[in-house]
Backbone as CSV, one residue per row, in Angstrom:
resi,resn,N_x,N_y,N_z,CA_x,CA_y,CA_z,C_x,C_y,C_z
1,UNK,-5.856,-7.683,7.851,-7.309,-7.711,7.806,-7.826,-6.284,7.966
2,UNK,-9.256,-6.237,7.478,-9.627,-4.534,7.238,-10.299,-4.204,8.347
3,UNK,-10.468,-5.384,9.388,-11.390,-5.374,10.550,-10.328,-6.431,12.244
4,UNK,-11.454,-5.937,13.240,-10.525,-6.725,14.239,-11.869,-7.336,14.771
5,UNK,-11.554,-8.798,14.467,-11.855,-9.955,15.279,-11.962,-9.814,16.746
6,UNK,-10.921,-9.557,17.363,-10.921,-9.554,18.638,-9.821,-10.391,19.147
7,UNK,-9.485,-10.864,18.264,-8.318,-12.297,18.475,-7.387,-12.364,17.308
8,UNK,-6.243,-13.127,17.697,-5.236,-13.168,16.313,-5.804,-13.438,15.274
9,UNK,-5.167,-12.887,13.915,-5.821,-12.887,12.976,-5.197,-12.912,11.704
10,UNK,-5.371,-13.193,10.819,-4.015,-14.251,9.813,-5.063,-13.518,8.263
11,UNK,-4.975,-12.812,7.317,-5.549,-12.355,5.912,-5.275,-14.178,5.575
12,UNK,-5.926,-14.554,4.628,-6.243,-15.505,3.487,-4.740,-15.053,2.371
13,UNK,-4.675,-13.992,2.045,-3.357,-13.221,1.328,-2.149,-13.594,2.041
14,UNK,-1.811,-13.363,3.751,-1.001,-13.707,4.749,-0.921,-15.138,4.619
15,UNK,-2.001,-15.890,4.479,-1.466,-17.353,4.827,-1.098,-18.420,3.395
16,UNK,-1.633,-17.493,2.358,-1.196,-18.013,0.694,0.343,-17.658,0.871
17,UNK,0.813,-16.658,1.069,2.027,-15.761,0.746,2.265,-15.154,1.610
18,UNK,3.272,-15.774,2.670,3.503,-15.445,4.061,4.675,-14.154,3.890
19,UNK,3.995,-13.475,4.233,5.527,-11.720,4.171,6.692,-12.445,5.044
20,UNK,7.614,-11.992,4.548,8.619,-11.599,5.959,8.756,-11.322,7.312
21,UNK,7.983,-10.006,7.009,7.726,-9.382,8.343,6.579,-10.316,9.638
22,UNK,6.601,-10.312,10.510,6.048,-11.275,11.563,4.374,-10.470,11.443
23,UNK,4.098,-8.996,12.523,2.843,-8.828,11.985,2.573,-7.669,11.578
24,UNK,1.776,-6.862,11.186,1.009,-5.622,10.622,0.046,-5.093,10.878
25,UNK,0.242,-3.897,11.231,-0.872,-3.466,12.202,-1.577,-1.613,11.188
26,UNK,-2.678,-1.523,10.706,-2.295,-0.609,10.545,-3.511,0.314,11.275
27,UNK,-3.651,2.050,10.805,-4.563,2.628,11.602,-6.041,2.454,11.327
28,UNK,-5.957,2.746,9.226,-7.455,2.469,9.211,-7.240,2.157,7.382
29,UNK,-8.557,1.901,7.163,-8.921,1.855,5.378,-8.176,2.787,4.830
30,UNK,-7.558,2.384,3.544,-7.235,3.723,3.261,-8.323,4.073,1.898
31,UNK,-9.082,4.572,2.475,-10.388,5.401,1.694,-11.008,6.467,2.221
32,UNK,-11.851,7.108,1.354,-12.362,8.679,2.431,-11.629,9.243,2.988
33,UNK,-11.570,9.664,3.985,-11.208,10.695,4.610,-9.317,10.398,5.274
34,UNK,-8.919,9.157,5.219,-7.623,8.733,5.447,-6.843,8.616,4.510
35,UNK,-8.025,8.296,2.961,-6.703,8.504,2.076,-6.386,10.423,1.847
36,UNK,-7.432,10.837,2.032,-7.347,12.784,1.852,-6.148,12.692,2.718
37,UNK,-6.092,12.477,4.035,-5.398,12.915,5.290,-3.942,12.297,4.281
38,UNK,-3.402,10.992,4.019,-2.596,10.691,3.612,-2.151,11.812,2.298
39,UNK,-3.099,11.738,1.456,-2.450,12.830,0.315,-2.063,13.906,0.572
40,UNK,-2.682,14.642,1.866,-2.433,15.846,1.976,-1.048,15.916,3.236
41,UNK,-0.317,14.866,3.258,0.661,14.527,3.893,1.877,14.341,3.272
42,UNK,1.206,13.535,2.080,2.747,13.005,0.935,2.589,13.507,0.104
43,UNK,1.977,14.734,-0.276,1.578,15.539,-1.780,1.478,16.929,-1.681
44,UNK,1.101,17.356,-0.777,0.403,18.614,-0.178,1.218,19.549,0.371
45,UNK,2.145,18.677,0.968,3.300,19.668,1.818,2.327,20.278,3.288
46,UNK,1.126,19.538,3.435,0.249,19.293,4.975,0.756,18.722,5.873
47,UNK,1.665,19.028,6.863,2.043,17.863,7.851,1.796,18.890,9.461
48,UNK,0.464,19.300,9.606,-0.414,19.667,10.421,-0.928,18.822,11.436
49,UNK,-1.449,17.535,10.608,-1.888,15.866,11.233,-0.716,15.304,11.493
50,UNK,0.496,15.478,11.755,1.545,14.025,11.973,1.856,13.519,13.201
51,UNK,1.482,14.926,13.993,1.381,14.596,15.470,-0.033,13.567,16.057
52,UNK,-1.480,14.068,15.216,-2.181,13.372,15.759,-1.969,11.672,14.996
53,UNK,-1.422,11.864,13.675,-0.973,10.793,13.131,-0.442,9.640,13.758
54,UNK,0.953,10.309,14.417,1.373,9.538,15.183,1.017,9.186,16.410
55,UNK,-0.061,9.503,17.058,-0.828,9.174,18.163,-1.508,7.794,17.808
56,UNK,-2.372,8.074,16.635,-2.741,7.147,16.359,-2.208,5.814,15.494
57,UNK,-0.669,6.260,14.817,-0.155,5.135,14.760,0.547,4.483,16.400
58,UNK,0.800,5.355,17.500,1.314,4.207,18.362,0.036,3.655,18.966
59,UNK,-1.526,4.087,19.187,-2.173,3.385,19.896,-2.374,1.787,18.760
60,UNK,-2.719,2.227,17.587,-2.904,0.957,16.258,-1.511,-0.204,16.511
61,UNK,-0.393,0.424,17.027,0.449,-0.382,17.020,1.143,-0.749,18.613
62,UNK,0.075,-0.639,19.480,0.997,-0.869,20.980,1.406,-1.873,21.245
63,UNK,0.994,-3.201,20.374,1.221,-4.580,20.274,2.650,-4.306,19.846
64,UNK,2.362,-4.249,19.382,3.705,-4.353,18.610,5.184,-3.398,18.775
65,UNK,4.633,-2.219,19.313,5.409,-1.568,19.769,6.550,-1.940,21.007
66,UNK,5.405,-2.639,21.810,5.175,-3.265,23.526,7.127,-3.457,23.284
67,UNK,7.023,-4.550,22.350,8.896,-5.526,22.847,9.603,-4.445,21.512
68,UNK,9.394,-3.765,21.144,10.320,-2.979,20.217,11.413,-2.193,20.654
69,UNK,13.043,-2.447,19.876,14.174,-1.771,20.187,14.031,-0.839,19.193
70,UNK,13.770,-0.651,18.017,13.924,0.108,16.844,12.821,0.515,16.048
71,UNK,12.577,1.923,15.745,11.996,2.264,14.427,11.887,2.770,13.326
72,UNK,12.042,1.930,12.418,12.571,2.477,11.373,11.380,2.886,10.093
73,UNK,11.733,3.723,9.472,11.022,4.211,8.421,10.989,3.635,7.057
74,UNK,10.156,2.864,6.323,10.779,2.748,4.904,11.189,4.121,4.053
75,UNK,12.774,3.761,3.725,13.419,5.418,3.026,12.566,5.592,1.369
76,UNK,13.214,6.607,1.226,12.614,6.801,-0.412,14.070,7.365,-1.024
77,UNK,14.197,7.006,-2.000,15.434,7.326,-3.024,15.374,8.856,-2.918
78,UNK,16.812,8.922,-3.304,17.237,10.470,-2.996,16.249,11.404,-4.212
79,UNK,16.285,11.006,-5.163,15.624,11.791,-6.286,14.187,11.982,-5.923
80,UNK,13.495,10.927,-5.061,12.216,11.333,-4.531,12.257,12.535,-3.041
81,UNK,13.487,11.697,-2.492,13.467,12.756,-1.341,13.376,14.068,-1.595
82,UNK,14.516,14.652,-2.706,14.964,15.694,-3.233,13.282,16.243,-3.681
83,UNK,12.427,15.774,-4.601,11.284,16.153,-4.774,10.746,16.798,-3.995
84,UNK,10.242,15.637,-2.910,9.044,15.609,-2.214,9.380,16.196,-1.058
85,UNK,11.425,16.511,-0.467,11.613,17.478,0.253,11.683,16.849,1.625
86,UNK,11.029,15.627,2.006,10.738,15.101,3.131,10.116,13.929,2.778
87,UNK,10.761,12.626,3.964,10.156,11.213,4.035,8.872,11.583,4.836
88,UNK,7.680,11.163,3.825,6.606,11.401,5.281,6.844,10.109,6.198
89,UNK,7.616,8.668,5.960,7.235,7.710,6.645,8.140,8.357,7.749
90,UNK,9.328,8.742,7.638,10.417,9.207,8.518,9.778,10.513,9.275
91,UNK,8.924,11.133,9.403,8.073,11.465,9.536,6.753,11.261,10.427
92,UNK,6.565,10.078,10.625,5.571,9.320,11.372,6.167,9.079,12.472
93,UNK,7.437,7.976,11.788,7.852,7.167,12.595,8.898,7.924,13.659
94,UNK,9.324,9.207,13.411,9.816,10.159,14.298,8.626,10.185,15.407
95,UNK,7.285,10.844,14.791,6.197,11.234,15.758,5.966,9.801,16.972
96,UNK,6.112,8.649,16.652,5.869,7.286,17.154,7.253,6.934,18.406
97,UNK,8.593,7.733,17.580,9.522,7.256,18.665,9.468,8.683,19.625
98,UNK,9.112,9.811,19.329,8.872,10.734,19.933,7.856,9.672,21.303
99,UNK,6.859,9.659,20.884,5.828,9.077,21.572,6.050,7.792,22.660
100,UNK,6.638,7.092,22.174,7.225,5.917,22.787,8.334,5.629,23.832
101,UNK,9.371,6.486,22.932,10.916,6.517,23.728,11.713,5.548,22.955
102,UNK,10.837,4.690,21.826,11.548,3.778,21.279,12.720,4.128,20.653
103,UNK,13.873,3.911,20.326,14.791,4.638,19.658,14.997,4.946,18.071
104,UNK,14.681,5.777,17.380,14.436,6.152,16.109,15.441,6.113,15.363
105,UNK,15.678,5.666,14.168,16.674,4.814,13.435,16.361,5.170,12.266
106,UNK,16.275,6.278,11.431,16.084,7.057,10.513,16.955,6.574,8.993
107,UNK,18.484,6.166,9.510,19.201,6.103,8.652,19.209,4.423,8.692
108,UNK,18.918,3.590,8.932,19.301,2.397,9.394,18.571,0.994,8.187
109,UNK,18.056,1.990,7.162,17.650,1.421,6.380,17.976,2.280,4.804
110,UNK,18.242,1.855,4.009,18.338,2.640,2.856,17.888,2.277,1.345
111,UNK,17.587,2.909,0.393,17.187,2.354,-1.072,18.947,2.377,-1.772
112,UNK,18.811,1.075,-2.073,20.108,0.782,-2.991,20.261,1.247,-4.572
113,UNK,18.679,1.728,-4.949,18.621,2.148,-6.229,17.138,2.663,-6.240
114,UNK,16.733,2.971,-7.478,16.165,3.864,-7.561,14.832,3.363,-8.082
115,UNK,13.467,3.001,-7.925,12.406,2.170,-8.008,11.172,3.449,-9.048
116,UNK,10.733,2.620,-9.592,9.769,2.953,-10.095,8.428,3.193,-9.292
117,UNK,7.618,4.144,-9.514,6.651,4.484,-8.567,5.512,3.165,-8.634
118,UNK,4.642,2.722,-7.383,4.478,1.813,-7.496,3.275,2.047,-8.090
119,UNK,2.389,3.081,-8.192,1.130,3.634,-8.477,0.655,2.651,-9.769
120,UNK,-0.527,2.162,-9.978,-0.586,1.468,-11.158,-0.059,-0.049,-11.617
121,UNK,1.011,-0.371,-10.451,1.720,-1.670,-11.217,0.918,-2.397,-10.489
122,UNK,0.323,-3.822,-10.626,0.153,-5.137,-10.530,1.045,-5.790,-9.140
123,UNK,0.166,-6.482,-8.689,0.942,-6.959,-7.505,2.553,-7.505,-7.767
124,UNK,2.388,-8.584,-9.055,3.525,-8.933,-8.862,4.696,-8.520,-9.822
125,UNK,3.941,-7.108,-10.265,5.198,-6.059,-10.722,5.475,-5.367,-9.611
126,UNK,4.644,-5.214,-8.750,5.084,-4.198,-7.303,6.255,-4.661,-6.247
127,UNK,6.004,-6.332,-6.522,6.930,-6.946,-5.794,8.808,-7.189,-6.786
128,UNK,8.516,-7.183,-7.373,9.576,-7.357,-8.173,10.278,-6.027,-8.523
129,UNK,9.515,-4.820,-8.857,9.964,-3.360,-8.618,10.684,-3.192,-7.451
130,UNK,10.338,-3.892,-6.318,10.858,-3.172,-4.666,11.981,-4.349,-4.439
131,UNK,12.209,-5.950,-5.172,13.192,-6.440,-4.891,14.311,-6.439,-4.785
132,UNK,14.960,-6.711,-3.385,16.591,-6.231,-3.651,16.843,-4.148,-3.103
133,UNK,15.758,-3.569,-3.372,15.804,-2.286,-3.550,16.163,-1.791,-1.787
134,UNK,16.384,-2.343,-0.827,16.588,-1.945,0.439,17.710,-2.321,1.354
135,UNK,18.769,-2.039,1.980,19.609,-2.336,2.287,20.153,-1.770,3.822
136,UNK,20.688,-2.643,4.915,21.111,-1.970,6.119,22.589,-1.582,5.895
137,UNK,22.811,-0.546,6.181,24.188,-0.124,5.727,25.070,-0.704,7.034
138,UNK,26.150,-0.619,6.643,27.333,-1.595,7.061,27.218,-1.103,8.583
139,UNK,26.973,0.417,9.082,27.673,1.297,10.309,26.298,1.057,10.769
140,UNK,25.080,0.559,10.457,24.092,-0.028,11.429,23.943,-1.429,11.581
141,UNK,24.465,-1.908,10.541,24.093,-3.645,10.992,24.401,-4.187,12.404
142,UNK,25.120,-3.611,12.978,25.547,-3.695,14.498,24.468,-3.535,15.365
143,UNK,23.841,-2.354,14.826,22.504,-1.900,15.958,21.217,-2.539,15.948
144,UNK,21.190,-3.130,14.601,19.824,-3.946,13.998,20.172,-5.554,14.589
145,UNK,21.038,-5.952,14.159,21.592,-7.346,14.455,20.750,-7.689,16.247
146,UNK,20.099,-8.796,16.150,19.093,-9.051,17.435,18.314,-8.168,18.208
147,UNK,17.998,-7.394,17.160,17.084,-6.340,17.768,15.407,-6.520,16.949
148,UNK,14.558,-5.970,17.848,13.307,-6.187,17.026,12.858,-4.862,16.595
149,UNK,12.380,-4.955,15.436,12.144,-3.610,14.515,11.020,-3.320,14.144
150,UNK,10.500,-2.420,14.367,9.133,-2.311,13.690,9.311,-1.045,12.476
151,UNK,9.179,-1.228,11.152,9.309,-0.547,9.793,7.634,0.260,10.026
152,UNK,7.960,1.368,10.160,6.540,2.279,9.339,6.874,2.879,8.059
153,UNK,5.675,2.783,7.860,5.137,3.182,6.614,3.642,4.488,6.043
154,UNK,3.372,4.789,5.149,2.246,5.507,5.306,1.301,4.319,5.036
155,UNK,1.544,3.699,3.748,0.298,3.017,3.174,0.573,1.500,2.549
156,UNK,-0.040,0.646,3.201,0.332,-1.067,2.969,-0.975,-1.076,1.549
157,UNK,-0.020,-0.955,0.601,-1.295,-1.403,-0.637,-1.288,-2.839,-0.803
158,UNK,-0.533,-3.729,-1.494,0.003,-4.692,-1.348,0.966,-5.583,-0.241
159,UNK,1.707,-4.822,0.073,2.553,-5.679,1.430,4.022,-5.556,0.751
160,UNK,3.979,-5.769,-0.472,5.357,-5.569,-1.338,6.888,-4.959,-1.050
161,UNK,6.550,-3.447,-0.576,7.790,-2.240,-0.053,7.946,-2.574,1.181
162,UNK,6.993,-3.369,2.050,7.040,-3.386,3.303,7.684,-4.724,3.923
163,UNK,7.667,-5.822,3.105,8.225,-6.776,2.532,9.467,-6.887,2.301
164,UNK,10.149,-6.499,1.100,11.570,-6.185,0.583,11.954,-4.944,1.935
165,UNK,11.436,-4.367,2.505,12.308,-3.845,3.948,12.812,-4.677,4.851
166,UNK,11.545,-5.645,5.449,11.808,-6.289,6.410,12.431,-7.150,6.116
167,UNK,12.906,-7.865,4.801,13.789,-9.225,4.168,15.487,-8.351,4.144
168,UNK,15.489,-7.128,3.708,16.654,-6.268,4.436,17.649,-6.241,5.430
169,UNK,16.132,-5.930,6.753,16.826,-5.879,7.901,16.940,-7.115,8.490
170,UNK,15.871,-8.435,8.032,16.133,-9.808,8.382,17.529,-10.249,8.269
171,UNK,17.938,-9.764,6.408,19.003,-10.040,6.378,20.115,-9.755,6.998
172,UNK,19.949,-8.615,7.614,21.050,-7.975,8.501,20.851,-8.065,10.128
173,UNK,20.270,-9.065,10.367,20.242,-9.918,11.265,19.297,-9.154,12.356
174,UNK,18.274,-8.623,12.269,17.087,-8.335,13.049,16.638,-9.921,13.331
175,UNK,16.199,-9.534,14.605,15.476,-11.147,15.217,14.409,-11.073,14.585
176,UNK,13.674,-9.908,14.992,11.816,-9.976,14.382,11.410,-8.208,13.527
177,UNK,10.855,-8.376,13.212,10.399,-7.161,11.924,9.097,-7.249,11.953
178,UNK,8.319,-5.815,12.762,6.799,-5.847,12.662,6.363,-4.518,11.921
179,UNK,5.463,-4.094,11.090,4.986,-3.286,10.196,3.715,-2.211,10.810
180,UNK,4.310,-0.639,10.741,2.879,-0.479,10.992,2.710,0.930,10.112
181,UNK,1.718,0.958,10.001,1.159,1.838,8.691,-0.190,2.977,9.328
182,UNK,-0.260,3.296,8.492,-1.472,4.728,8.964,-2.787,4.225,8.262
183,UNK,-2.521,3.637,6.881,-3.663,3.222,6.342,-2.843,1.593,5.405
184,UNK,-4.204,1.343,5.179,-4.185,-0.171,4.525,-5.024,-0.342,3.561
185,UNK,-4.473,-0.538,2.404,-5.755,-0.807,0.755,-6.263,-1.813,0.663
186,UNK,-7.837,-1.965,1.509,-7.920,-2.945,2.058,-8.950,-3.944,0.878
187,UNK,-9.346,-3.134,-0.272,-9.892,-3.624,-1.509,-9.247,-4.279,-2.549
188,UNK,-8.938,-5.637,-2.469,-8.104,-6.247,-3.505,-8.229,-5.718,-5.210
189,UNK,-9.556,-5.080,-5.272,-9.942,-4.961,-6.286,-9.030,-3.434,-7.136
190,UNK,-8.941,-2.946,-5.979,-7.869,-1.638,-6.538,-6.496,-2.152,-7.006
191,UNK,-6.383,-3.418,-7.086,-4.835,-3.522,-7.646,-4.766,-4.605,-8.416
192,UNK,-4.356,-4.075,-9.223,-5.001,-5.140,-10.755,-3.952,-6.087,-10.235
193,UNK,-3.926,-7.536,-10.608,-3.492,-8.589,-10.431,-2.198,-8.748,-11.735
């Protein structure tokens, strides 16, 4: 939801098409001045804000943080890494276990192949682009296995990448998988159907 009730709170989207992941928390809209802050994070080679970033992703996420063993980053394929030089989510979610003490788990998730950018695709090309695409490698499934995880991210457009993570580490036997993000596209209308 793009707003807080005050009380639990379930999207109309969440209860058509229940994610994986248990819940999602993120910091703010991603419009104005959060999507700038975001671009100038994952584009810019700006990572000036990641400290206050991550301040404000652990207060957005203390719920959720509260019972957390693990945090993990959604990865990006090597050919993007190689690009872009740096995961900004790995990135955050450093600043968050910095912050926390939670234990940071960097490698504990990985892309099995190589995805098309999601920019432009349709929800349910976005979901089908990221299927399958995430994997716990063999030398962590040990550490994930009954542990609860919370996956960051920069930006929940759809729910899709954040989704095919947490069905990942589900699979690799995480008890619970909670999501938290910096911003959220909270206008259905930006993503063509």
């Amino acid at each position: 939801m793009p707003f807080d009730t005050g009380g639990t709170m379930i999207s109309a989207a969440a209860a058509a098409r229940p994610p994986s992941y248990a819940r999602a928390r993120a910091v703010a809209r991603y419009d104005g001045l959060m999507r700038d802050l975001v671009h100038d994070l994952k584009f810019r080679d700006d990572l000036n804000a990641r400290g206050l970033m991550g301040r404000w992703l652990t207060e957005a996420g203390r719920e959720l943080l509260s019972g957390a063993d693990l945090i993990v980053p959604v990865p990006l394929s090597r050919a993007r890494l190689l690009s872009r030089r740096y995961n900004q989510a790995a990135l955050l979610s450093g600043e968050v276990a910095r912050l926390t003490g939670i234990e940071h788990a960097p490698l504990a998730l990985e892309r099995t192949r190589k995805t098309a950018p999601q920019v432009g695709l349709s929800r349910s090309e976005r979901r089908e682009n990221v299927k399958g695409a995430f994997a716990v490698p063999v030398r962590w499934r040990g550490r994930v296995t009954g542990r609860s995880v919370v996956v960051v991210d920069d930006v929940i457009t759809t729910g899709a990448t954040v989704d095919a993570a947490a069905r990942a580490l589900l699979k690799a036997g995480a008890a619970r998988v909670d999501v938290l993000a910096l911003a959220l596209v909270a206008d259905a209308a930006l993503v063509p159907e």
